[in-house]
N, C-alpha and C positions, 0 to 999 in steps of 0.2 A: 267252287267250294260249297259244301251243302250249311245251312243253318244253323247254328246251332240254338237259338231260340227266340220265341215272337213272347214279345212285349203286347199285351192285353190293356187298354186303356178302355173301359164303361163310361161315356158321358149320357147327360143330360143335363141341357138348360146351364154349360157350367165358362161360357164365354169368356166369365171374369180369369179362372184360371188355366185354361187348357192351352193356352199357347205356352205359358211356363213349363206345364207339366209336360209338353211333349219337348220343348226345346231343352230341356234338363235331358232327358230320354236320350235325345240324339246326339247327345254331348259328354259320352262315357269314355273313361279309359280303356276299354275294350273294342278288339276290331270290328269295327263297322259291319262290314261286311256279312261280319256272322250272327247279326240279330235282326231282325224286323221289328217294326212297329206298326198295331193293327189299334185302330181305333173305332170301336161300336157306337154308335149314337144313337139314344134310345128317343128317337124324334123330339130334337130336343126343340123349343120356340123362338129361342136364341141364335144368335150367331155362330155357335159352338162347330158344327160341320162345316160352313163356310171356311170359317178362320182355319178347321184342318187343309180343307180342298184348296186354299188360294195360297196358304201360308207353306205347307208340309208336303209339299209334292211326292214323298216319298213314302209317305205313310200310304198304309191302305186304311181306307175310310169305310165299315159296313154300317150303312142305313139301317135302322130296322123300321118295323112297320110301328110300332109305337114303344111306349113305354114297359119294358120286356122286366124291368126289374135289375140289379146287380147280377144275382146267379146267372138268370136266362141269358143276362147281356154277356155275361161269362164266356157261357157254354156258344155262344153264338160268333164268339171272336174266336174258340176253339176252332169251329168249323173251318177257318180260312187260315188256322195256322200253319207252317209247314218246318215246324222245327220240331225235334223232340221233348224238351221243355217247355212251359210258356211260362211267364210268366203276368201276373194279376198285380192292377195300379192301378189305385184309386185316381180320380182326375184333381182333385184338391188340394194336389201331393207336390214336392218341388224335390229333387232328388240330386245330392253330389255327384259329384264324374265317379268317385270311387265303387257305388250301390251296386254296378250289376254284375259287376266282376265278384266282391264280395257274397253277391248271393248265390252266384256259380259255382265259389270254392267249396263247400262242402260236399256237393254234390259229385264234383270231378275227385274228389280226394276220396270220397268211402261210397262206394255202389249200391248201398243202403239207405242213404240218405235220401228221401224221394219229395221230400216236401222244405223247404225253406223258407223264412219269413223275416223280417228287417224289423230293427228297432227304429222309434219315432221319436222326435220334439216337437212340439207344438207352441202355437206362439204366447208369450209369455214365460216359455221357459229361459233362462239364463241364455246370454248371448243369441237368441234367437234371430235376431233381426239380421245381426253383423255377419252371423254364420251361412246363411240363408242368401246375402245379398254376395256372399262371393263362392257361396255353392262348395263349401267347406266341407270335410267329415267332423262334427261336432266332436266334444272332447266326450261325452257323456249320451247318454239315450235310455233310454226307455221301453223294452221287450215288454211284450204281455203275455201270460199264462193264466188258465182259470188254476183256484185256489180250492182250498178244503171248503169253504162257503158256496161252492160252485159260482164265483166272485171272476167275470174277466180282469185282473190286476194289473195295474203296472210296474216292474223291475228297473232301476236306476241302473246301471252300470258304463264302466267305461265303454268306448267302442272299440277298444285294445281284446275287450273280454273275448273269453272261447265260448264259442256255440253251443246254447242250452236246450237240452230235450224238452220238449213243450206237448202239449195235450192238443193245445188251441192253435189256432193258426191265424195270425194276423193280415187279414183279407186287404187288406188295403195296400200292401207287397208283398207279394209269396210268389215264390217259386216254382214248381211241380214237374217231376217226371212223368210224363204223359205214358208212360210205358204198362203201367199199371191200374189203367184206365179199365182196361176187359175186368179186373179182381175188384173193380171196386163199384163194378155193377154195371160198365159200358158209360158214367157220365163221372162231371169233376163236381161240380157245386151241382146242389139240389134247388132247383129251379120252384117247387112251393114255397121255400120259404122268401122267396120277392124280395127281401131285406131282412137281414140281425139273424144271426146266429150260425146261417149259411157255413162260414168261415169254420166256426166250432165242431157243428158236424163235417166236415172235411176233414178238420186235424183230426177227430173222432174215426173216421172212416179209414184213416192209413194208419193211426196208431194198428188197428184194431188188427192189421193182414200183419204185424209184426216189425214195419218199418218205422225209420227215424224220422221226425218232424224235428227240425232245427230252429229257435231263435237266433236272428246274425247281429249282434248288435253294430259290426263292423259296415253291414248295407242299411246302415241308418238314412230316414230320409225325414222330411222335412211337412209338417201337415198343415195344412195352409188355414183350415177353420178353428178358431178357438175353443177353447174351453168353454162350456156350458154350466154357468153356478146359480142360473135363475131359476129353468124350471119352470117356469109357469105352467098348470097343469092346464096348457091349450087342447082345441079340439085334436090336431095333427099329433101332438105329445102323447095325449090317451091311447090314440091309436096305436101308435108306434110302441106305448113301454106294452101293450098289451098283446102286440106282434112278437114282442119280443120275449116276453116272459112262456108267452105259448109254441114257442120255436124253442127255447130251450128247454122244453119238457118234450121237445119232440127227437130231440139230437140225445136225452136219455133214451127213451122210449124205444129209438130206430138202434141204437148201438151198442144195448145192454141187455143181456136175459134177464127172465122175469125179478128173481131174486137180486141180481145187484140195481137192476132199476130201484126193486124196491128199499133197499140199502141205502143209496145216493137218495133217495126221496125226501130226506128231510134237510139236506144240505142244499135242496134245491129251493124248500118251500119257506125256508125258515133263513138262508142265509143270501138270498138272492135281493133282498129288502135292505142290506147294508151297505152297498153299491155307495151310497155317503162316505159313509164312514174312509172310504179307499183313502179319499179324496182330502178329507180330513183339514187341510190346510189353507182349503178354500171354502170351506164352507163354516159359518159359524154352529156354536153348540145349537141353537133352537133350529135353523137350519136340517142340520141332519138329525132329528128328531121327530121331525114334521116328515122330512121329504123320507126315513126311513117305514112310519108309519104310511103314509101314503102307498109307497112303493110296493108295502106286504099286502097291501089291495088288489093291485094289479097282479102279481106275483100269483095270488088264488086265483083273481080273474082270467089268468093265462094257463094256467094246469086246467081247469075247470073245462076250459074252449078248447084245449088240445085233448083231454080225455073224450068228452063225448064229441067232438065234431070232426076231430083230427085223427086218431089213434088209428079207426077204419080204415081213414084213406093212405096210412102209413104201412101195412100190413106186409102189403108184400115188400117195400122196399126194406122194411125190419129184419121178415124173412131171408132176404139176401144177405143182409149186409152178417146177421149172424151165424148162415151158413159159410159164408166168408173167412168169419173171421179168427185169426189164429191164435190170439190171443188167450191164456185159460181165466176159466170163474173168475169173478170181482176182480179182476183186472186192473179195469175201471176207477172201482171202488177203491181198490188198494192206493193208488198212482194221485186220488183225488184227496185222500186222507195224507198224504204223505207230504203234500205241498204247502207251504205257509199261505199264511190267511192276515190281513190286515195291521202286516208288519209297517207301513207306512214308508216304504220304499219308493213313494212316487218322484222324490226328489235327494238325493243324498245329502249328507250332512252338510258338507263341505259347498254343496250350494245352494240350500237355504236362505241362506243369507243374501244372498243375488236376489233371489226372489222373492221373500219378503219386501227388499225396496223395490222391485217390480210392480207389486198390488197394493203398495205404500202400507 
């Protein structure tokens, strides 16, 4: 019986959780038989490949030669897949038996559907622990779509909920039909952007040929590193919000004609700094005030570094990706204006309350 899909697992350095994350994997309600498990290891200094190689016998293990990055580590687990699918899994992740069957059903049901992606809990949310220790479908989760603020958000819903068309694509479980790989330029993740945003540009890239991106909140899984509410603007932090803010000017840049680039440009420059605000309920008033100020620093500092040092080296893949793509004018624009923005849906009503005694 042929494949019908390889499981992508990117480590590095990540020992503490990759035997969870693979043992969750191999332990799905779905026939064995018909999926692989490929795990990249981006030379990690850890025990991380050992514990695959002695632990996982069945996995396939690819070295790489160093630190490749998430995309590269992506595309490089691509190479040795042999299913039409793959699917992408962060190592940090702990997954119920129900996850992969759930992420496969939209796909088997509409021949459209080319991209899928899981909703998340993370710890601290309501029942997380309880849920997590006996590898449960959670009552509730958490999808992410960018917003009217060009804002990644997160959505509350049950996990009963139906499959939501999304822009963004949640990298840390998604899906993909590999079939469409030649229309979308010959690769899946764009391997400059090393880390953040990757993800974005991808749901970007398959919106754009005219296909469906799915949120599943049904293939919920489980994320193993906490919430971040300190912030300290460390040296690695600088670095990173300013990867980040200049990788999202690059996934406009690459996936928009001139005009609706310029369009979206002020929801990028101006709402990309409230990233707090989402969050609302973890952070106090002076809090998000400071850290939204801060934020609009980097936010220039990253347009600024993608216009003169990035935009050149993006050129021809812009070129492609808008001879490509099917979509007509403002598209984009339209689909971005359309989405709520800062509705405060990180947690629903009805568990609030769980979680406020959570952070006392």
């Amino acid at each position: 019986m042929p494949l019908r899909v390889s499981v992508i697992i990117v480590s590095f350095n990540e020992e503490r959780f990759i035997r969870d994350c693979v043992s969750s994997v191999l332990d799905q309600d779905f026939p064995r038989q018909d999926y692989e498990v490929i795990v990249v290891d981006n030379a990690s200094k850890d025990r991380t490949p050992q514990i695959v190689r002695d632990e996982f016998p069945s996995v396939k293990l690819a070295p790489a030669s160093g630190n490749l990055g998430l995309p590269a580590g992506m595309n490089e687990g691509l190479k040795h897949a042999q299913a039409p699918r793959v699917v992408m899994l962060a190592c940090d992740t702990c997954v119920p038996r129900t996850w992969l069957a759930a992420l496969m059903r939209p796909m088997d049901e509409d021949p459209t559907v080319k991209v899928t992606h899981a909703a998340m809990v993370i710890p601290g949310d309501p029942n997380y622990e309880e849920n997590l220790k006996a590898r449960a479908t959670p009552s509730h989760a958490a999808y992410h779509e960018m917003s009217r603020l060009s804002l990644i958000e997160p959505h509350w819903v049950p996990t009963t909920a139906a499959p939501v068309p999304t822009l963004h694509v949640a990298g840390a479980s998604a899906a993909f039909d590999t079939s469409i790989l030649p229309e979308l330029g010959g690769y899946m993740l764009d391997n400059d952007f090393f880390l953040d945003c990757d993800e974005v540009d991808f749901g970007f890239r398959v919106n754009s040929l005219g296909y469906k991106v799915l949120a599943v909140p049904a293939a919920a899984y489980y994320h193993r590193n906490p919430f971040n509410t300190k912030m300290t603007f460390s040296r690695p932090l600088i670095r990173r919000l300013r990867r980040l803010q200049r990788n999202k000017a690059l996934c406009f840049y690459k996936n928009m004609h001139t005009l609706e680039f310029l369009a979206c440009l002020p929801l990028y420059l101006f709402g990309g700094a409230l990233k707090p605000l989402v969050y609302g309920e973890r952070f106090s008033i002076v809090q998000r005030i400071a850290y939204s100020l801060g934020l609009e620093a980097f936010v220039w500092l990253g347009f600024l570094t993608a216009v003169f040092g990035w935009f050149p080296r993006f050129a021809d893949k812009r070129r492609i990706s808008l001879k490509n793509r099917r979509r007509p004018p403002f598209w984009f624009f339209k689909q971005l204006m359309s989405r709520p923005a800062l509705e405060n849906k990180a947690v629903p009503a009805s568990l609030r309350p769980a979680l406020e005694q959570l952070h006392g």
